[in-house]
C-alpha positions as CSV (number, residue, x, y, z in Angstrom):
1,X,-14.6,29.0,23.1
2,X,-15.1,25.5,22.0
3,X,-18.3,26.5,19.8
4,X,-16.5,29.0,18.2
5,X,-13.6,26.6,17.2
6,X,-16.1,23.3,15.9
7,X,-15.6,24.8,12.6
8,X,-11.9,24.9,13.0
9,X,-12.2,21.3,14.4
10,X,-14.0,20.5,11.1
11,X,-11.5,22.0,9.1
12,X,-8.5,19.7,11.0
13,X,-10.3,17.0,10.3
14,X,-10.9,17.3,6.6
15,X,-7.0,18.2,6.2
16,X,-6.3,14.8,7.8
17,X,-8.3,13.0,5.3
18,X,-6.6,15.0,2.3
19,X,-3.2,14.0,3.4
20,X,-0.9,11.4,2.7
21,X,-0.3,9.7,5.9
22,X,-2.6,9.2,9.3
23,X,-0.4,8.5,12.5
24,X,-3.4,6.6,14.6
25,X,-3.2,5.6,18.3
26,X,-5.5,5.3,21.2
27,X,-5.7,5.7,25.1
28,X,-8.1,4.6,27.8
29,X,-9.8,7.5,28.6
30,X,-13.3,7.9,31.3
31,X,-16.5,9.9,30.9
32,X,-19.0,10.4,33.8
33,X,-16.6,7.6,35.7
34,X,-17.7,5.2,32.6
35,X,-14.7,3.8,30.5
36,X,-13.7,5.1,26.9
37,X,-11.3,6.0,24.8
38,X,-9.2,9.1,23.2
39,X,-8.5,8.5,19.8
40,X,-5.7,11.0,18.1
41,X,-5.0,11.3,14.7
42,X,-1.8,13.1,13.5
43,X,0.3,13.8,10.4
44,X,3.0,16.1,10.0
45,X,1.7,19.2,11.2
46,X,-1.5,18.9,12.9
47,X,-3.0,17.0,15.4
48,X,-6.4,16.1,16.2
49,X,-8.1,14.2,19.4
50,X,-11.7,12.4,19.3
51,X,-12.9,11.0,22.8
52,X,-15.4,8.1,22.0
53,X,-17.1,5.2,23.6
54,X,-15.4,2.6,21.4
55,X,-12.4,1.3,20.3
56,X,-13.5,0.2,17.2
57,X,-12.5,0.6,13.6
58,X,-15.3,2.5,13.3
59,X,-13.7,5.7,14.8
60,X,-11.1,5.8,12.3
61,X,-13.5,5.1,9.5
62,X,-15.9,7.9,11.0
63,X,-12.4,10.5,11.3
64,X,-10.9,9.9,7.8
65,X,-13.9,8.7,5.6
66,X,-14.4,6.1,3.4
67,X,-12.3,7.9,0.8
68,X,-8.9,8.7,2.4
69,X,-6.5,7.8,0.2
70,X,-3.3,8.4,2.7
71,X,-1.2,5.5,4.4
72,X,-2.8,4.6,7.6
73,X,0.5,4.3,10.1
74,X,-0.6,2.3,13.3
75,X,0.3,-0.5,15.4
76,X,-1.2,-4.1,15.5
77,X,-3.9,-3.2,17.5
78,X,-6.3,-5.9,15.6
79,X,-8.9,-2.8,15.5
80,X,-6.4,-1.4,12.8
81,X,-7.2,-4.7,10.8
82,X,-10.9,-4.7,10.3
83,X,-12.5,-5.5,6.7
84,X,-13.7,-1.8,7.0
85,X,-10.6,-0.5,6.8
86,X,-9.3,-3.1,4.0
87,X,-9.2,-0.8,1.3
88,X,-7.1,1.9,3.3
89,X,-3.1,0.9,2.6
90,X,-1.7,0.6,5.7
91,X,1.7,0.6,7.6
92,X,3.2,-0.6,10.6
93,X,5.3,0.4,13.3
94,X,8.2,-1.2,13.3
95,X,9.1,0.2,16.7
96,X,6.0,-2.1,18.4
97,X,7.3,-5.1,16.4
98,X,11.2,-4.2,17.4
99,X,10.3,-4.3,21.1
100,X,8.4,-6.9,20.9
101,X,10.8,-9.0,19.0
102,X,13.4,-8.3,21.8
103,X,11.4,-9.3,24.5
104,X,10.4,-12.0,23.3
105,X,14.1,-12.9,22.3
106,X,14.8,-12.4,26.3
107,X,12.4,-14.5,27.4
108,X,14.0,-17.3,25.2
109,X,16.9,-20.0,25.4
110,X,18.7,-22.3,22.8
111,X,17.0,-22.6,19.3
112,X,14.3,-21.1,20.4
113,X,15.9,-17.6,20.6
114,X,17.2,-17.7,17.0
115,X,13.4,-16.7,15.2
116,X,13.0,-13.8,17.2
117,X,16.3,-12.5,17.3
118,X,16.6,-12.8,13.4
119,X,13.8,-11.0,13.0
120,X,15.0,-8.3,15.5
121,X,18.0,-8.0,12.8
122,X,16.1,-7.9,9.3
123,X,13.6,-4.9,11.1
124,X,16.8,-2.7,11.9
125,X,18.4,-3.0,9.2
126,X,15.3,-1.6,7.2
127,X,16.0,1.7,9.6
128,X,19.1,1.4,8.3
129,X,18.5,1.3,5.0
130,X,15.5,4.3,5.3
131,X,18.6,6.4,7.0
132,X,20.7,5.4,3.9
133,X,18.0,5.8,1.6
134,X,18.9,9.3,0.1
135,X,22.5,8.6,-0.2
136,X,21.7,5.3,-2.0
137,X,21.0,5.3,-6.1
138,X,17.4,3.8,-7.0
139,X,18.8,0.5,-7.9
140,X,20.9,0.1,-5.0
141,X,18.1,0.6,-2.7
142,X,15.3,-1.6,-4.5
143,X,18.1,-4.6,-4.4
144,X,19.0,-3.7,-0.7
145,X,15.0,-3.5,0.3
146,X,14.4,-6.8,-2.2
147,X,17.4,-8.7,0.5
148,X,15.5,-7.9,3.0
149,X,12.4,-8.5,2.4
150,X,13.7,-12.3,1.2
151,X,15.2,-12.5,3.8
152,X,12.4,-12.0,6.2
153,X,10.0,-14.4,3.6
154,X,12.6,-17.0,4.1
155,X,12.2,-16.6,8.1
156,X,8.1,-16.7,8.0
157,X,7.9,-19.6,5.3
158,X,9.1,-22.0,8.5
159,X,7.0,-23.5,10.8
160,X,7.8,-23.0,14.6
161,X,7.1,-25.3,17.4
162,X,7.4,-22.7,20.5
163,X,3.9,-21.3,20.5
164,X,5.3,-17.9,21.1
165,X,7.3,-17.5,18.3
166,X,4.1,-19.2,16.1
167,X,2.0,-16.6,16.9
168,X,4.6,-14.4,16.5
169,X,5.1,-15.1,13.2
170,X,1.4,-15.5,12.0
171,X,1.6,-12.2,13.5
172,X,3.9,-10.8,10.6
173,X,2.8,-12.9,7.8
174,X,-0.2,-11.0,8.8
175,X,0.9,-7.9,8.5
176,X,3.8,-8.6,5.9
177,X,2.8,-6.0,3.0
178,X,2.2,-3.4,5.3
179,X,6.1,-3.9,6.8
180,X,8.4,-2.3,4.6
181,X,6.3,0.5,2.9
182,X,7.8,3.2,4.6
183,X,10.8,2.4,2.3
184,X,8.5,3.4,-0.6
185,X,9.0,7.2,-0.4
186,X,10.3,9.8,2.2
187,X,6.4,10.9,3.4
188,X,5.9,8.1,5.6
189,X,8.2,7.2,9.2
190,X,8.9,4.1,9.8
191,X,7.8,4.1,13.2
192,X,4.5,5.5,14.7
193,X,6.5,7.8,17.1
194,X,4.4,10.9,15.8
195,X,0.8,9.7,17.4
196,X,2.8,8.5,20.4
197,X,4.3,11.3,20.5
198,X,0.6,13.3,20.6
199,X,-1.1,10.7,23.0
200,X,1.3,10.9,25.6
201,X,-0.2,15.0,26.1
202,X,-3.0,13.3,26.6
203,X,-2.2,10.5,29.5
204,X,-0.8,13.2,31.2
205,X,-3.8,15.3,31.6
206,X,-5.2,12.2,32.6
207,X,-3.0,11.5,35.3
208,X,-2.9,15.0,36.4
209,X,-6.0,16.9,36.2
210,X,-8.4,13.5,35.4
211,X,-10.7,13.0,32.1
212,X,-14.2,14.5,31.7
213,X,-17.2,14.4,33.4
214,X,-19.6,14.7,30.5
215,X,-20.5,14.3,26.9
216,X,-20.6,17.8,26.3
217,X,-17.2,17.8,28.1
218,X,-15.4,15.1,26.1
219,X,-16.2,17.5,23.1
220,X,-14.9,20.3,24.1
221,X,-11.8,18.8,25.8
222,X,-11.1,17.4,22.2
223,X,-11.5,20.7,20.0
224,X,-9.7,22.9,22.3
225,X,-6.6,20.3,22.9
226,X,-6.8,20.0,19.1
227,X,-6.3,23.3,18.3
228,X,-4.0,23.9,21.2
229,X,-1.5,21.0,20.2
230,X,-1.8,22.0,16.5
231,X,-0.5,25.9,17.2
232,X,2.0,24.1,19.1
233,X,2.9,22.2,16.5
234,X,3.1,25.0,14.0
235,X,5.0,27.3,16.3
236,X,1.9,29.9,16.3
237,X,0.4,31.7,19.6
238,X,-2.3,29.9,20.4
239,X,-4.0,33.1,22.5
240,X,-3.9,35.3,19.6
241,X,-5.6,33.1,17.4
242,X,-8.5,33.1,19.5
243,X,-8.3,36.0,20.1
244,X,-8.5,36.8,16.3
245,X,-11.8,34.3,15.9
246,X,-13.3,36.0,18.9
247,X,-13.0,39.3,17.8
248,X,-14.9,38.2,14.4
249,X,-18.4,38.5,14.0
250,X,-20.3,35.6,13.0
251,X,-18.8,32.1,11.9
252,X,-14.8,32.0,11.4
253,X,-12.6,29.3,10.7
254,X,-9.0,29.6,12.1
255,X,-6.1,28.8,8.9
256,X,-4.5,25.9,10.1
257,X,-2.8,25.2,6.6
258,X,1.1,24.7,6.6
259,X,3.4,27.4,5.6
């Protein structure tokens, strides 16, 4: 079944590089008892899992090409930052950099606190403003997001003795374009829920029924819980539509495009 569906594999793959937004995340995974990792790549509609021995930039480069043209959604994972991938625009969770903001404001006292819990404040209320953003003229939102983003230039142009909240914020000056451009349009989320969302299929099957025992394996466990997920995803019965390829002589390619 998983030869039959390579070309439907292919297919996924290629829409994912013609869209407009990747959601990227990664899990450890095992091979023959040997470590690696399960990539899955995601956008609205479809979703699409790659089981390789690195967790390098180079997977993502090798799954969406060196011409994607799409918003790369991801946490700070510093594979995510790689010169490869400089020419990619990219975006970042602002749920990872929420949570980590808050813990790190609990694990602080006295001036010390005040960095991260600014910070904490300025990222929700950009949700704020993306929840707003439809109700909100296009002058009124490019001032609101233009506050914010001041505001949070204001916070990284200081200099903070507590080593934590240093790295914290060389952490966001790092990453500071790649912020707020969720705000830009109503395509991209400003979290990376979606590929969370997808991975977490995947660490269950892990804890329950283990990872794969070999290379030929991985493969298939990656085109079949593409296309599984994906009909999931697009409300369509899975059994029929292999069914349908089955019942085809020679090569067929399953439709996966959206309604």
């Amino acid at each position: 079944m998983a030869e039959r569906l390579l070309g439907t594999y292919a297919r996924m793959v290629l829409q994912l590089k013609r869209g407009a937004v990747a959601y990227v995340d990664e899990t450890g995974w095992r091979v023959g008892g040997a470590p690696a990792w399960l990539w899955v790549v995601a956008n609205d509609a479809i979703t699409v899992y790659a089981i390789e021995d690195s967790r390098g930039h180079e997977v993502i480069k090798n799954l969406l090409g060196s011409d994607f043209a799409g918003v790369l959604k991801a946490d700070c994972f510093t594979a995510y930052d790689s010169k490869a991938l400089a020419d990619i625009e990219h975006s970042k969770c602002l749920g990872h950099l929420i949570r980590r903001s808050r813990e790190l404001e609990d694990s602080k006292a006295g001036r010390a606190m005040a960095f991260s819990r600014q910070v904490t404040v300025l990222l929700r209320e950009a949700l704020r403003l993306r929840e707003r953003r439809e109700q909100m003229s296009e002058h009124g939102a490019r001032v609101a997001r233009g506050r914010l983003e001041a505001a949070l230039d204001r916070l990284l142009a200081g200099s903070y003795s507590d080593p934590d909240n240093a790295r914290f914020a060389k952490l966001l000056r790092r990453h500071r374009r790649s912020l707020f451009n969720f705000l830009d349009g109503p395509g991209i989320e400003a979290t990376n829920n979606t590929a969370e969302r997808e991975i977490r299929q995947a660490v269950i099957i892990r804890k329950t029924n283990g990872c794969n025992r070999t290379a030929t394996g991985k493969r298939n466990h990656a085109v079949l819980a593409s296309v599984i997920r994906s009909c999931f995803r697009l409300k369509r019965d899975f059994v029929r539509y292999v069914l349908s390829l089955l019942r085809q002589r020679g090569p067929a390619v399953l439709d996966f495009a959206v309604p």
